[in-house]
N, CA, C and O of each residue as an XYZ file, in Angstrom:
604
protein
N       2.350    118.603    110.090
C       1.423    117.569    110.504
C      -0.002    118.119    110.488
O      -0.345    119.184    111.003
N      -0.904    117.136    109.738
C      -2.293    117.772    109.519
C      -3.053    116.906    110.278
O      -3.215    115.704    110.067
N      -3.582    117.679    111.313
C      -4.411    116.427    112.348
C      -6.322    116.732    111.515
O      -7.127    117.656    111.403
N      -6.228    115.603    111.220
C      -7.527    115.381    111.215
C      -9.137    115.791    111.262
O     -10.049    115.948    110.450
N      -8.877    115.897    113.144
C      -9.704    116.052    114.079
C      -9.653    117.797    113.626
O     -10.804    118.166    113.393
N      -8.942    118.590    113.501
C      -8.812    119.821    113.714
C      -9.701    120.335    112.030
O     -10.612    121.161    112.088
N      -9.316    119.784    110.800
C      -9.060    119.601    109.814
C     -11.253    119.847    109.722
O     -11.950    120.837    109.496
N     -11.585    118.407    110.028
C     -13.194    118.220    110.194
C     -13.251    119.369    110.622
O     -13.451    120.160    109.701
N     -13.119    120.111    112.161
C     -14.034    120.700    112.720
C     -13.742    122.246    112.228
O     -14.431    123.192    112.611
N     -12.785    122.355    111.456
C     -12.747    123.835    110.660
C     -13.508    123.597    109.652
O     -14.356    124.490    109.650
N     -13.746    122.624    108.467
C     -15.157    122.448    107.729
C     -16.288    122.610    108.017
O     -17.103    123.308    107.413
N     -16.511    121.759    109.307
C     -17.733    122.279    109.898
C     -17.823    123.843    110.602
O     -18.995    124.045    110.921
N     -17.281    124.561    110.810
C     -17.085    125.567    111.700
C     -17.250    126.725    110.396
O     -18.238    127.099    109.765
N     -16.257    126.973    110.347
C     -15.701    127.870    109.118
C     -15.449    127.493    107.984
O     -14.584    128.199    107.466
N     -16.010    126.261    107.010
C     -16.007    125.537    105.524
C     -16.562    126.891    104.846
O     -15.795    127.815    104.575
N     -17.393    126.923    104.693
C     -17.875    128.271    104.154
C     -16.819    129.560    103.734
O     -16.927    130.248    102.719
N     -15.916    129.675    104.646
C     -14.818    131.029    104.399
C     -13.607    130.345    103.946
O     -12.608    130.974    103.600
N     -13.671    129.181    103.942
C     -12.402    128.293    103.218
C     -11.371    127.711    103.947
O     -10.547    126.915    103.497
N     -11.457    128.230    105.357
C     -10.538    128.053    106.352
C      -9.710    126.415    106.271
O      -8.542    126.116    106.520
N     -10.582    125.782    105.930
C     -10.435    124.041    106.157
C      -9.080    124.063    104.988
O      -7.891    123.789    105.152
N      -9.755    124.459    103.915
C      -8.843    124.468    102.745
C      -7.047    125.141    102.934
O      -5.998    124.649    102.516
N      -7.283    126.410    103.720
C      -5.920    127.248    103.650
C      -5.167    125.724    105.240
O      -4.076    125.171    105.377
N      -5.892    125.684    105.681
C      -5.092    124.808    106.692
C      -5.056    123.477    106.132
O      -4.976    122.717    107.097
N      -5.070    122.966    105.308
C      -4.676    121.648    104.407
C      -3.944    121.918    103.493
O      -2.940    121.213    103.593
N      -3.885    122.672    102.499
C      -3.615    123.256    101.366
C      -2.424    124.515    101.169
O      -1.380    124.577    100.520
N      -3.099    125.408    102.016
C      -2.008    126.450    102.041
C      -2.406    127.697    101.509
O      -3.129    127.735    100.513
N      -2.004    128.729    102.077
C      -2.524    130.358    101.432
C      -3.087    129.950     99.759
O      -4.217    130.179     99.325
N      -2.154    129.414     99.146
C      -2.395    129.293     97.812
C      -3.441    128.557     97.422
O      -3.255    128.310     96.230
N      -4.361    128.112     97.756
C      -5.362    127.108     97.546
C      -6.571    128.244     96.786
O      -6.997    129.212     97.416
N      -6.960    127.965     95.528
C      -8.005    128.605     94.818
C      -9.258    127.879     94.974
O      -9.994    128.237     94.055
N      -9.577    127.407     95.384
C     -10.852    127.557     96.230
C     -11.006    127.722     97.205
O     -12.177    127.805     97.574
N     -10.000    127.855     98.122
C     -10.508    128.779     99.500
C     -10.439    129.594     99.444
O     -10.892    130.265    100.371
N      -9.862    130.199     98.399
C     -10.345    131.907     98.202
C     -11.477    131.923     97.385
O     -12.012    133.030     97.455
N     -12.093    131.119     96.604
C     -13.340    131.391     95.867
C     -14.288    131.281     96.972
O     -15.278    131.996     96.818
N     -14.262    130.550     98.098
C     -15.418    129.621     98.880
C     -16.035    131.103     99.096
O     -17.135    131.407     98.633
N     -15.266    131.958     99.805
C     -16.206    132.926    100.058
C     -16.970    133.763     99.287
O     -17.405    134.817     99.751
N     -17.210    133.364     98.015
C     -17.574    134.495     97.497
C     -19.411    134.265     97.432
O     -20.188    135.194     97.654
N     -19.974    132.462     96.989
C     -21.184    132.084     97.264
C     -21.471    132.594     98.469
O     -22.432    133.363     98.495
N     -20.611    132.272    100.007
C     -21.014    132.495    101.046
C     -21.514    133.694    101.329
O     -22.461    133.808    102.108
N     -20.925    134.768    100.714
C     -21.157    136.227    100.791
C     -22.324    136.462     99.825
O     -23.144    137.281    100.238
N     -22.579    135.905     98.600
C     -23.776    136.066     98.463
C     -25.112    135.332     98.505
O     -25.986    135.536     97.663
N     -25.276    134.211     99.821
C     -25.983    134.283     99.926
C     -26.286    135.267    101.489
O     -27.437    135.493    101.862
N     -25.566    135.560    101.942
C     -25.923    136.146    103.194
C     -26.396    137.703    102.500
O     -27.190    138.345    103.188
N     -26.073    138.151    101.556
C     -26.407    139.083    100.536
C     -27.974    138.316    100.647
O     -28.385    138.837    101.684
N     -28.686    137.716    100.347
C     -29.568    137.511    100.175
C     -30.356    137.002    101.627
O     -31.573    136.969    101.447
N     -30.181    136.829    102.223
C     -30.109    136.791    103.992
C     -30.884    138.198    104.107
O     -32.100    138.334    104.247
N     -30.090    139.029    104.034
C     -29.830    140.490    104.417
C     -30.948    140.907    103.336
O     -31.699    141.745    103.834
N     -31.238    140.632    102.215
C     -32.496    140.824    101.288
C     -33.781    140.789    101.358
O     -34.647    141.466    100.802
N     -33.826    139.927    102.100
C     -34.842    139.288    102.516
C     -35.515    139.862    103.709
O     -36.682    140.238    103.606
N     -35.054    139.931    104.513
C     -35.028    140.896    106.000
C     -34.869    142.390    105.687
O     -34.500    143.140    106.591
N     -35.112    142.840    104.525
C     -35.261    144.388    104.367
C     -35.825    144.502    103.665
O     -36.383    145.598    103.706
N     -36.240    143.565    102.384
C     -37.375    143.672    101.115
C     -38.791    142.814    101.748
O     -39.927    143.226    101.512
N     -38.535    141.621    102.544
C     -39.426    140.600    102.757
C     -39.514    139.558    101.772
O     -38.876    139.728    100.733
N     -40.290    138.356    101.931
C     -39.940    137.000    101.411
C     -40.904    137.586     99.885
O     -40.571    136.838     98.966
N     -41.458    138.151     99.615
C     -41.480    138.704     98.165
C     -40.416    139.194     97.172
O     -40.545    139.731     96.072
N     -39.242    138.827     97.935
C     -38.013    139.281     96.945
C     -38.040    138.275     95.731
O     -38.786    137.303     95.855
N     -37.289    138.407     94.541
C     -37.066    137.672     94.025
C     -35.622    137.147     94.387
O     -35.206    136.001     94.552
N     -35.289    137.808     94.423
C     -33.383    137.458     94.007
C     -32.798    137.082     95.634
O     -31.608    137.030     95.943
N     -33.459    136.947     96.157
C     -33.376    136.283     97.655
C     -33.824    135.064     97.525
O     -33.560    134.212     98.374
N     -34.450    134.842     96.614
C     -35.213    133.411     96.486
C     -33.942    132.603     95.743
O     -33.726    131.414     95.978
N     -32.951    133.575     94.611
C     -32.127    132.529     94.352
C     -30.782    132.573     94.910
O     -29.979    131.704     94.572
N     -30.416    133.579     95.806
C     -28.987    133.409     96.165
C     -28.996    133.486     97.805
O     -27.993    133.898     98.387
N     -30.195    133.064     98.546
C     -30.101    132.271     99.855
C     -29.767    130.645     99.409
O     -28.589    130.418     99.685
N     -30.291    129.707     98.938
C     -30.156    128.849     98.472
C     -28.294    127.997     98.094
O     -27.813    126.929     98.473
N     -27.765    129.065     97.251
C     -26.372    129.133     97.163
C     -25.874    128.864     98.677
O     -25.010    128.021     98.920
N     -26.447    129.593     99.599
C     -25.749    129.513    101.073
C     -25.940    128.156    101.643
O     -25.111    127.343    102.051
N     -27.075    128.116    101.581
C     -27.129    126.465    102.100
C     -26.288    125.126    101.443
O     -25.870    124.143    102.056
N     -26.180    125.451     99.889
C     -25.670    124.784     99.114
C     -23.919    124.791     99.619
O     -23.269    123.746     99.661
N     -23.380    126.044     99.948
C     -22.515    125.923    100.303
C     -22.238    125.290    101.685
O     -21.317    124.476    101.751
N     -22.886    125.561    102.697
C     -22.686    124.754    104.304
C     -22.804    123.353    103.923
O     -22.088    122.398    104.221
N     -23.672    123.411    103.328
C     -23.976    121.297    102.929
C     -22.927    120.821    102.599
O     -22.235    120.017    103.224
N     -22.700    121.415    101.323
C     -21.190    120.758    100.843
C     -20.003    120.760    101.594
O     -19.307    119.745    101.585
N     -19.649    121.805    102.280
C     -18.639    121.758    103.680
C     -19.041    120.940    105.146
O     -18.415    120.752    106.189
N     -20.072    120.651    104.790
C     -20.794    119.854    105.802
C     -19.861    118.030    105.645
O     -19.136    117.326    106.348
N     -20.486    117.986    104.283
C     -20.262    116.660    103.273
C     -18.741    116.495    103.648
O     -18.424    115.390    104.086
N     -17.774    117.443    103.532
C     -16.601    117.997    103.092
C     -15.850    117.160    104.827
O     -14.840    116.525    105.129
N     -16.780    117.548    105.362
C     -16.321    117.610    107.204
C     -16.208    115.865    107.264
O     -15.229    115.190    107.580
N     -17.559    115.421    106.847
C     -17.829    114.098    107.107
C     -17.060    113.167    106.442
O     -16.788    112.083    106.958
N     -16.581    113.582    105.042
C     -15.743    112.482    104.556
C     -14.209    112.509    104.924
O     -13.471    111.529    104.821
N     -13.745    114.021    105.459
C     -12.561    114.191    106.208
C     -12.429    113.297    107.486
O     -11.430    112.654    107.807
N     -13.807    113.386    108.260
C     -13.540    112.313    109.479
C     -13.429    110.846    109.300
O     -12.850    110.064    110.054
N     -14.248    110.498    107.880
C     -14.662    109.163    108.234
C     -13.230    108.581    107.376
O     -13.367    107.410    107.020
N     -12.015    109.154    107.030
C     -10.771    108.556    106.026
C     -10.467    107.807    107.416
O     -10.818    107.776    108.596
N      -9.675    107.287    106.589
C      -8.906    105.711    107.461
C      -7.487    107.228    107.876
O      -7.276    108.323    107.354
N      -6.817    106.448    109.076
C      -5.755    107.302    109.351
C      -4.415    106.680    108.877
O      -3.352    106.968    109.427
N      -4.516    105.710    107.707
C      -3.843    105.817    106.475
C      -3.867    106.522    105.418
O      -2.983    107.165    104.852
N      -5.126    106.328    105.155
C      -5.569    107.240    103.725
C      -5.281    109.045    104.023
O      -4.926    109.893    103.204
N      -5.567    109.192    105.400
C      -5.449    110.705    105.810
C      -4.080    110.937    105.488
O      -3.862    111.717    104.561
N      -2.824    110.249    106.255
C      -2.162    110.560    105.904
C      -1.373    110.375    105.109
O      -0.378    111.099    105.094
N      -1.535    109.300    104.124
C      -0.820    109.366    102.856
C      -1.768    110.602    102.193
O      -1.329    110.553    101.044
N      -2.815    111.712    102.170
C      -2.756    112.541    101.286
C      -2.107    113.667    101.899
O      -1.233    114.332    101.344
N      -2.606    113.891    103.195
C      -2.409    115.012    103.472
C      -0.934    115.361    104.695
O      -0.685    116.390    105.324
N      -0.045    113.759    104.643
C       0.897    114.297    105.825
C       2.281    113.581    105.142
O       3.109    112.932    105.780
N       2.318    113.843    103.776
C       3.185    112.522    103.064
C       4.571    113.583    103.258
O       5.527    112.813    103.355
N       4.890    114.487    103.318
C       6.257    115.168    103.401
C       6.686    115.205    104.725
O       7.779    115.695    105.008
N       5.692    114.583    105.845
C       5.776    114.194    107.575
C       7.383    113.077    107.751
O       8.100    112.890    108.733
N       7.448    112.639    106.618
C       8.302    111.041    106.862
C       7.513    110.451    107.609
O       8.231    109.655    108.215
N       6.109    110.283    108.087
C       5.865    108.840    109.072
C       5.744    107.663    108.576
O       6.340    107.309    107.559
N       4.776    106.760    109.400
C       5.020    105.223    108.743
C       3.287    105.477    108.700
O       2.660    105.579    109.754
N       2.687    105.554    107.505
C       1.247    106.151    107.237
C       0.382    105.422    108.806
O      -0.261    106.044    109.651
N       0.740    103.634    108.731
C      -0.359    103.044    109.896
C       0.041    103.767    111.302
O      -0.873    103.824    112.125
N       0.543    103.990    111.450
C       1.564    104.615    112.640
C       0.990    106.217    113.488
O       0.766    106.476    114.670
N       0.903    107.115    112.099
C       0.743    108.506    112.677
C      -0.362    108.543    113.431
O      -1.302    107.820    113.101
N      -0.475    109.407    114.614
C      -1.418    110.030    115.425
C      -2.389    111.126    114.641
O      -3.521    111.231    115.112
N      -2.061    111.956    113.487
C      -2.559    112.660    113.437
C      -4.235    112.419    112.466
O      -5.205    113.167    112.340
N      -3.990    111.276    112.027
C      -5.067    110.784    110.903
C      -6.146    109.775    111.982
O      -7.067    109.074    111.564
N      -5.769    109.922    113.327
C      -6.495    108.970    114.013
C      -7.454    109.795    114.400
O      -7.495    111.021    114.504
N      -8.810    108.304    114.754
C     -10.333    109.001    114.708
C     -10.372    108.634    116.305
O     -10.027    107.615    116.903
N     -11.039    110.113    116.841
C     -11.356    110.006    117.974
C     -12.564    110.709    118.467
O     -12.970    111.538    117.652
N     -13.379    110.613    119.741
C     -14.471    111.190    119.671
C     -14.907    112.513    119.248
O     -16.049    112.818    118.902
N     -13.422    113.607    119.339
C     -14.014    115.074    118.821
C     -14.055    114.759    117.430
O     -14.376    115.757    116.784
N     -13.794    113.458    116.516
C     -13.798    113.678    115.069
C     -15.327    112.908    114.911
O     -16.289    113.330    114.268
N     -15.259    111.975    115.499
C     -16.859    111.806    115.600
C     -18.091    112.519    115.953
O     -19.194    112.092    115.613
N     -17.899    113.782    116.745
C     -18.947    114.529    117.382
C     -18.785    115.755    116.262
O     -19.673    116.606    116.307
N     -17.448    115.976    114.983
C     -17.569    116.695    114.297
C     -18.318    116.152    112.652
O     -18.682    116.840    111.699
N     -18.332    114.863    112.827
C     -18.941    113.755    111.760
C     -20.977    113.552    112.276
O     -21.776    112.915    111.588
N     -21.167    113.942    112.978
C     -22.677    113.871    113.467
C     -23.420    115.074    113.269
O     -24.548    115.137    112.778
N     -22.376    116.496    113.882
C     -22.583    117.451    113.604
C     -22.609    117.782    112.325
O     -23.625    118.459    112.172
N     -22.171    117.696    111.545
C     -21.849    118.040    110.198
C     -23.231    117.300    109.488
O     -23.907    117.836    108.610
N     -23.440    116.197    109.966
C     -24.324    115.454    109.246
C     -25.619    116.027    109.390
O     -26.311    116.428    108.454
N     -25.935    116.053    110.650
C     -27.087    117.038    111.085
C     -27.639    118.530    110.134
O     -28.649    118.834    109.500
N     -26.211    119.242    110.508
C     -26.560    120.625    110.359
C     -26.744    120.794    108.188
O     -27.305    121.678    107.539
N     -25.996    119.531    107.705
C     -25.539    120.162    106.585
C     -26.465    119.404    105.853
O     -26.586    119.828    104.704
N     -27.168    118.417    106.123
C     -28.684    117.519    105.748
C     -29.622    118.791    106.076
O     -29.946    119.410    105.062
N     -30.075    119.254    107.179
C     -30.759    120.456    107.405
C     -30.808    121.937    106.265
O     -31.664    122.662    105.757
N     -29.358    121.803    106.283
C     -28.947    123.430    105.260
C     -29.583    122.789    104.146
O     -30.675    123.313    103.925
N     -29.168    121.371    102.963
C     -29.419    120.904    102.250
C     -31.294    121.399    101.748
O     -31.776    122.323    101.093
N     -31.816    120.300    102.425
C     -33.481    120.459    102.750
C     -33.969    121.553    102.862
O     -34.836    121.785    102.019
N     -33.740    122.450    103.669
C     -33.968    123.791    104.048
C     -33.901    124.756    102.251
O     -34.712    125.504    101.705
N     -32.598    124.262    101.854
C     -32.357    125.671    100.586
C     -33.440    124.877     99.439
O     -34.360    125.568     98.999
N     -33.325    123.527     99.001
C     -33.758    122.999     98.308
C     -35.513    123.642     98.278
O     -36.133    124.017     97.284
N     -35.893    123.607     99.431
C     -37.369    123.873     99.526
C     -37.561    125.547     99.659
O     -38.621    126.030     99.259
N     -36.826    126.164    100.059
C     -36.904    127.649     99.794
C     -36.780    128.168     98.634
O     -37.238    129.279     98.366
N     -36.089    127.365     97.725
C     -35.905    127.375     96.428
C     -37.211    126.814     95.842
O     -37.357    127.779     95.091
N     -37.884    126.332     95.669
C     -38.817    125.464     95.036
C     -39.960    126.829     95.411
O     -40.567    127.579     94.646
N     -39.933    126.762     96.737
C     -41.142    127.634     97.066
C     -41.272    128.899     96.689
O     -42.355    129.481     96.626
N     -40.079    129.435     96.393
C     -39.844    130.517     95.489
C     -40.383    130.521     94.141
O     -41.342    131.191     93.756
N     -39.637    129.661     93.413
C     -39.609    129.284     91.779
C     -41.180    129.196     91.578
O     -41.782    129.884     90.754
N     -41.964    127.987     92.687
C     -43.874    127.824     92.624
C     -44.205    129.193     92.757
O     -44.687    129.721     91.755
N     -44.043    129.943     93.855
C     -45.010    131.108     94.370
C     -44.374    132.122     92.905
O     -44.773    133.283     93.007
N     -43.626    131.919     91.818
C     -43.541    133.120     90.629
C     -44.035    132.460     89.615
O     -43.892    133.084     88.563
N     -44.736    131.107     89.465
C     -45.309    130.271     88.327
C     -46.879    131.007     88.744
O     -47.632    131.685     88.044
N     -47.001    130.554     90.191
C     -48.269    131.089     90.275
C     -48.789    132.414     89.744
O     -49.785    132.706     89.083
N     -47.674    133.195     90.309
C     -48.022    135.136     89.847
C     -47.930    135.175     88.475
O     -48.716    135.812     87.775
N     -46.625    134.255     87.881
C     -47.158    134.545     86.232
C     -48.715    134.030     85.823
O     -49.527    134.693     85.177
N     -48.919    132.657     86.376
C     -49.829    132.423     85.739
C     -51.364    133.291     85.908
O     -52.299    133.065     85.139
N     -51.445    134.279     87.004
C     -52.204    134.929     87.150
C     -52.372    136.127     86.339
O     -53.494    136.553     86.066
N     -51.624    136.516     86.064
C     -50.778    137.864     85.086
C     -51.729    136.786     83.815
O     -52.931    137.015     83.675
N     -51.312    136.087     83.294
C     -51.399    135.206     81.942
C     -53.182    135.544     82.430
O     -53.605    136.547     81.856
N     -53.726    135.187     82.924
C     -55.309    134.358     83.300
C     -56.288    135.624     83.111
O     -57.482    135.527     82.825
N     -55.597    136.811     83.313
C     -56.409    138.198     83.671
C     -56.294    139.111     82.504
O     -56.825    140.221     82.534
């Protein structure tokens, strides 16, 4: 039985390390073993940044990846909460035998809602956040070339 509620708040929590995935899916799931590997490099670039300073280059492109990844597990959280607790469990509880309208475990309740707000919040934020760290990167090396070019 795959509850839901539990299902969201490991996306939001731990989406990033794949966790959501091995507890839906199963050890065998190939992208929850890939998930970590963006995650690790952007915190690689986290960690770049804070020892080279925001003049890095390569911090400029694989922080970005990180955010890209929380967003999408963010996304990931929100469309897990907002399934009907039919649709939940005809995908994810169909070897259960229940009667799909019936099961408890696909039902929405306030911790799946407070994990559907959260998610929305934090993973709109990560979104915005990488998008513009990215940009501001990519501008502030148009500029230095174009200075290089001018001189």
């Amino acid at each position: 039985m795959k509850n839901k509620t539990l299902a969201a708040w490991l996306c939001f929590v731990a989406g990033p390390l794949g966790l959501h995935r091995f507890y839906l899916r199963g050890a065998g799931d190939v992208l929850g073993w890939a998930l970590p590997i963006p995650t690790a490099l952007g915190l690689y670039g986290v960690q770049r940044i804070r020892q080279l300073g925001v003049d890095d280059g390569l911090s400029w492109v694989l922080i970005p990846i990180l955010g890209i990844v929380i967003a999408a597990c963010a996304l990931t959280a929100i469309v897990y909460g907002l399934m009907t607790p039919e649709a939940w469990n005809a995908k994810f509880n169909t070897g259960a035998g229940l009667d799909p309208k019936a099961a408890n475990p696909g039902a929405t309740g306030w911790l799946t809602i407070g994990a559907i707000v959260l998610s929305l919040m934090v993973g709109a934020t990560a979104l915005i956040a990488s998008i513009a760290f990215a940009f501001e990167g990519y501008f502030n090396h148009q500029v230095e070339a174009s200075r290089k070019l001018s001189q």
